[in-house]
One Martini backbone bead per residue (centre of mass of N, CA, C, O) as a GRO file, in nm:
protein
  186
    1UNK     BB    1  -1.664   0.584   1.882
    2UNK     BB    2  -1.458   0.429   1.731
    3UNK     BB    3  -1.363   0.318   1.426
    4UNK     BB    4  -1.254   0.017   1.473
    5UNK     BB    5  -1.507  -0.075   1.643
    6UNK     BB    6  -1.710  -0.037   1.462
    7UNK     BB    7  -1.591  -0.199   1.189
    8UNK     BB    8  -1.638  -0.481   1.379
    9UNK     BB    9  -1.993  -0.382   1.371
   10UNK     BB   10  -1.942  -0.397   1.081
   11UNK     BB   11  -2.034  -0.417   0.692
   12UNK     BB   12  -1.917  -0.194   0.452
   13UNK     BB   13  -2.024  -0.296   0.223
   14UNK     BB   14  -2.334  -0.314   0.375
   15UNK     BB   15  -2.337   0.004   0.379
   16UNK     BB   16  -2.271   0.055   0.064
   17UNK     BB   17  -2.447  -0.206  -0.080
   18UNK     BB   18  -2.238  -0.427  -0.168
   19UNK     BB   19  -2.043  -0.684  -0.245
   20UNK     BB   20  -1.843  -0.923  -0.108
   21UNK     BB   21  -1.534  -0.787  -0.204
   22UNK     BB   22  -1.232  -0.703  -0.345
   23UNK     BB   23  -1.309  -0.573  -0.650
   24UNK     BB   24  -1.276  -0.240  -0.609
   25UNK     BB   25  -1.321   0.045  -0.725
   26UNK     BB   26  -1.294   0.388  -0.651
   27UNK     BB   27  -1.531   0.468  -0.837
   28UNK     BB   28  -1.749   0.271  -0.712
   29UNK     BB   29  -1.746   0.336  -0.436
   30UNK     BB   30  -1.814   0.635  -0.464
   31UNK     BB   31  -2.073   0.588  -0.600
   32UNK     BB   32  -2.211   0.444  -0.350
   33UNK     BB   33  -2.179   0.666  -0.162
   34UNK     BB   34  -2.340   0.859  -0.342
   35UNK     BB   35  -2.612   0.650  -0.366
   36UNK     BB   36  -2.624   0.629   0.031
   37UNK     BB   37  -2.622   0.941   0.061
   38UNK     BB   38  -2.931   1.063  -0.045
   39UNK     BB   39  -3.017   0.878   0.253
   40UNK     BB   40  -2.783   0.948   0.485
   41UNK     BB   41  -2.808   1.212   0.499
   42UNK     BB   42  -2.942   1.481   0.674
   43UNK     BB   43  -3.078   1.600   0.413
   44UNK     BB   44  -3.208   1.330   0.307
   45UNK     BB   45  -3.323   1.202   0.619
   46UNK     BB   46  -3.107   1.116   0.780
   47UNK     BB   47  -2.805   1.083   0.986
   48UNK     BB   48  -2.552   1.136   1.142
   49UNK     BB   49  -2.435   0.866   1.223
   50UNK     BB   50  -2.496   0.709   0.920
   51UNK     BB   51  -2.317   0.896   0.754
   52UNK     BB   52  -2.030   0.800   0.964
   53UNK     BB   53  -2.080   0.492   0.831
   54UNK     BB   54  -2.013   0.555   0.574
   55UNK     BB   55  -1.777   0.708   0.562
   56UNK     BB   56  -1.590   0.469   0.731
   57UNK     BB   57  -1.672   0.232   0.501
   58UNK     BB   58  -1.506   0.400   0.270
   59UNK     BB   59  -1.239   0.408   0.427
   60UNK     BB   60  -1.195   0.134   0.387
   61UNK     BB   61  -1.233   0.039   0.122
   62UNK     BB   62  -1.050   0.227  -0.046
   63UNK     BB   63  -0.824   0.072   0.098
   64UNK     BB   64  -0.673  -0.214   0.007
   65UNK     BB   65  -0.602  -0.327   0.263
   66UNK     BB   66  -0.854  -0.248   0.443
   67UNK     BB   67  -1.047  -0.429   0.262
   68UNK     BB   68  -0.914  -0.688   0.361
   69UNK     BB   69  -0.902  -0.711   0.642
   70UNK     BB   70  -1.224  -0.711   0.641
   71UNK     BB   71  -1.267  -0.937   0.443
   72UNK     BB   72  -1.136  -1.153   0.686
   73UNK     BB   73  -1.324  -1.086   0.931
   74UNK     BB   74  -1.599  -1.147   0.797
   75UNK     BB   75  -1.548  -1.398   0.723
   76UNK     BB   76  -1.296  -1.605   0.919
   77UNK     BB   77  -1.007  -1.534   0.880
   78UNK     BB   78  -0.761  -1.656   1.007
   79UNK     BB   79  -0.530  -1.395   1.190
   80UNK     BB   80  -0.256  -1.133   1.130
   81UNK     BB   81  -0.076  -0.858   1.111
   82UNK     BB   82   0.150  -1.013   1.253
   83UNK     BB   83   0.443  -1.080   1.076
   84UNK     BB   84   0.546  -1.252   0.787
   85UNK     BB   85   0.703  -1.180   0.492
   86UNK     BB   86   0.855  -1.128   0.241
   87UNK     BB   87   1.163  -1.074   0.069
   88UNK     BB   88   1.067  -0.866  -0.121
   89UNK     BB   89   0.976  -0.636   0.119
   90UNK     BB   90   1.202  -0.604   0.234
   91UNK     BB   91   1.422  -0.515   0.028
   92UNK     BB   92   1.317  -0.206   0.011
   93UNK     BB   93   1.391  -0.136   0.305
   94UNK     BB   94   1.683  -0.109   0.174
   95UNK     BB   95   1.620   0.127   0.018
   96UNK     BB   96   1.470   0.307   0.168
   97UNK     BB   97   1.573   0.406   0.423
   98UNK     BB   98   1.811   0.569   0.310
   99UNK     BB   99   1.670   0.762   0.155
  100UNK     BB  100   1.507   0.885   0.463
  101UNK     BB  101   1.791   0.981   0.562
  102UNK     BB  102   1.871   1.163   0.354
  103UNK     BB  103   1.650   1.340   0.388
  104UNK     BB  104   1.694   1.412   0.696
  105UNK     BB  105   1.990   1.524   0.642
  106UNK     BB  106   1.876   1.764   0.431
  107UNK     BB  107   1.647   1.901   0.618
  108UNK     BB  108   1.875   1.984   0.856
  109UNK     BB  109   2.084   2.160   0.665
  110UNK     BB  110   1.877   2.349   0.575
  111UNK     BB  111   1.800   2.470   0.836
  112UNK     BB  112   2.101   2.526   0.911
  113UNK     BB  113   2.109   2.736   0.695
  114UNK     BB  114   2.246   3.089   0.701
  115UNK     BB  115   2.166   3.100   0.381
  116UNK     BB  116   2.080   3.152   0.051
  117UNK     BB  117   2.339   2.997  -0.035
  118UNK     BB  118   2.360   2.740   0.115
  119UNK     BB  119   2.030   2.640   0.021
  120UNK     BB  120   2.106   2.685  -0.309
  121UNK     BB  121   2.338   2.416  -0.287
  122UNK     BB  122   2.157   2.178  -0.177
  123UNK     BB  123   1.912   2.160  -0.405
  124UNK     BB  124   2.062   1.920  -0.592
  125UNK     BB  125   2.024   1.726  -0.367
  126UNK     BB  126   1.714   1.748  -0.324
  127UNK     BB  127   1.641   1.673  -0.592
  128UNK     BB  128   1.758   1.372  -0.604
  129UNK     BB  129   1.581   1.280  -0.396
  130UNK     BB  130   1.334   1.307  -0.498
  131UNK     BB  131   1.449   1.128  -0.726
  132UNK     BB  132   1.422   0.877  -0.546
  133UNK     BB  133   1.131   0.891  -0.389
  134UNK     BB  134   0.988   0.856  -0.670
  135UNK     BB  135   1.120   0.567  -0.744
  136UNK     BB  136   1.036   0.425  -0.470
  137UNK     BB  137   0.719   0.499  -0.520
  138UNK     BB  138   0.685   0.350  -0.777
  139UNK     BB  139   0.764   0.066  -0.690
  140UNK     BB  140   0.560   0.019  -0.471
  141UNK     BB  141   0.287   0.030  -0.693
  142UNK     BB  142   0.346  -0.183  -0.797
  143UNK     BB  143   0.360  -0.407  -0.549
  144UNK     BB  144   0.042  -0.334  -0.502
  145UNK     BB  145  -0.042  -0.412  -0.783
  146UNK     BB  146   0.027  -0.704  -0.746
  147UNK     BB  147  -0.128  -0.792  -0.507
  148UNK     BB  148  -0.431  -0.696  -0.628
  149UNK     BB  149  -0.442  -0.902  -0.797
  150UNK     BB  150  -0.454  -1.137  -0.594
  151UNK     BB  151  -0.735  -1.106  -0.462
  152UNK     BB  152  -0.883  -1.397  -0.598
  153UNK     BB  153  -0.721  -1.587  -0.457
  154UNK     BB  154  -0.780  -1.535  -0.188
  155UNK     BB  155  -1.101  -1.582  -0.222
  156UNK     BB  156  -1.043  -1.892  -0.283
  157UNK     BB  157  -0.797  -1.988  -0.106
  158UNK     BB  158  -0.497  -1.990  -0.220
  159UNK     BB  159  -0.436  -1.724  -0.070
  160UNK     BB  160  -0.264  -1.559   0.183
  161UNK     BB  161  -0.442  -1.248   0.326
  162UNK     BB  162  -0.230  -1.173   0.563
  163UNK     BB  163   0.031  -1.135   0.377
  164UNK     BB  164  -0.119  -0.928   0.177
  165UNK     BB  165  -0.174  -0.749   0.418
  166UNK     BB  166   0.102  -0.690   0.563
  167UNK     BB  167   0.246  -0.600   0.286
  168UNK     BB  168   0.035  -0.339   0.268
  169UNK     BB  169   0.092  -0.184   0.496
  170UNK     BB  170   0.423  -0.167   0.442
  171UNK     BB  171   0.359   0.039   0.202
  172UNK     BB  172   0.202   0.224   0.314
  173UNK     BB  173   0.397   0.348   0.542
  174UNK     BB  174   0.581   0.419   0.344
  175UNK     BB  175   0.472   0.590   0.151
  176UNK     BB  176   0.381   0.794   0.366
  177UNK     BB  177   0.687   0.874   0.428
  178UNK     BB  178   0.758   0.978   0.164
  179UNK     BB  179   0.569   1.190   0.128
  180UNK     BB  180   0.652   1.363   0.400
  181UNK     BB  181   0.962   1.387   0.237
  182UNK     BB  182   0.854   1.524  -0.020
  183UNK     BB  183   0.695   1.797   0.120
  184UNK     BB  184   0.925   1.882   0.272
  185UNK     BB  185   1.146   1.924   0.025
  186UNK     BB  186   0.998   2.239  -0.062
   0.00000   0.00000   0.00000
């Protein structure tokens, strides 16, 4: 059974044990983990299966996007995660794109560099690429926590949870893209 199917036949709050809401901490989290785990671990009498569904719940509850996105099919708030973003979403990936285009030509010419001293005139060109992805990386955490603030108002139904379950995906999928050019250019 994938995770997928899973996730839409259960409420992952209630295999936590969890009230079915939006703000929930990273360490809150693993603490209902840690405390559903005692006893649906199979060491603690559970079983393989169960321990599974647990596991499950915690990944998704713990990221902030998935856990938008499960808590709006849930309630039954219809919507898709494919559609339009604000404008100022849009915005990042011109400045991402380049960026990431930057750090893949200058890691095909490491690869292709034939001496330890061409690899080592490339090294101050590598080294300000990363701190350009890191600055894009500081830059998405913040739009991503300014996001998280506003679960309140999804909660309430002031504001549509799908646009920024949508903006959520697109930090998410940019982060991932940045940290695999950031591990590869060392």
């Amino acid at each position: 059974m994938g995770k997928a199917l899973l996730l839409k036949e259960m409420d992952a709050f209630a295999e936590l044990g969890l009230e079915r809401r939006l703000e929930w901490s990273g360490e809150a989290l693993r603490a209902a983990f840690r405390e559903a785990g005692k006893t649906r671990h199979p060491d603690g009498g559970g079983t393989v299966e169960g321990f599974e569904r647990l596991q499950q719940a915690l990944a998704c509850l713990i990221d902030p996007g998935a856990r938008l996105r499960h808590w709006l099919e849930l309630e039954g708030r219809e919507g898709e995660l494919r559609g339009a973003v604000g404008p100022g979403v849009m915005d990042f990936f011109s400045s991402i794109g380049p960026v990431l285009q930057e750090a893949d030509g200058l890691l095909k010419e490491r690869e292709g560099a034939q001496s330890q001293l061409a690899r080592a005139l490339l090294e101050p060109r590598i080294q300000e690429c990363r701190e350009k992805l890191e600055g894009i990386q500081e830059q998405l955490d913040v739009a991503r926590e300014e996001r998280e603030s506003r679960f309140p108002e999804v909660e309430r139904g002031e504001l549509d949870g799908w646009t920024v379950a949508r903006e959520l995906a697109f930090f998410g999928k940019w982060s991932a893209q940045i940290r695999a050019k950031f591990a590869a250019m060392w």
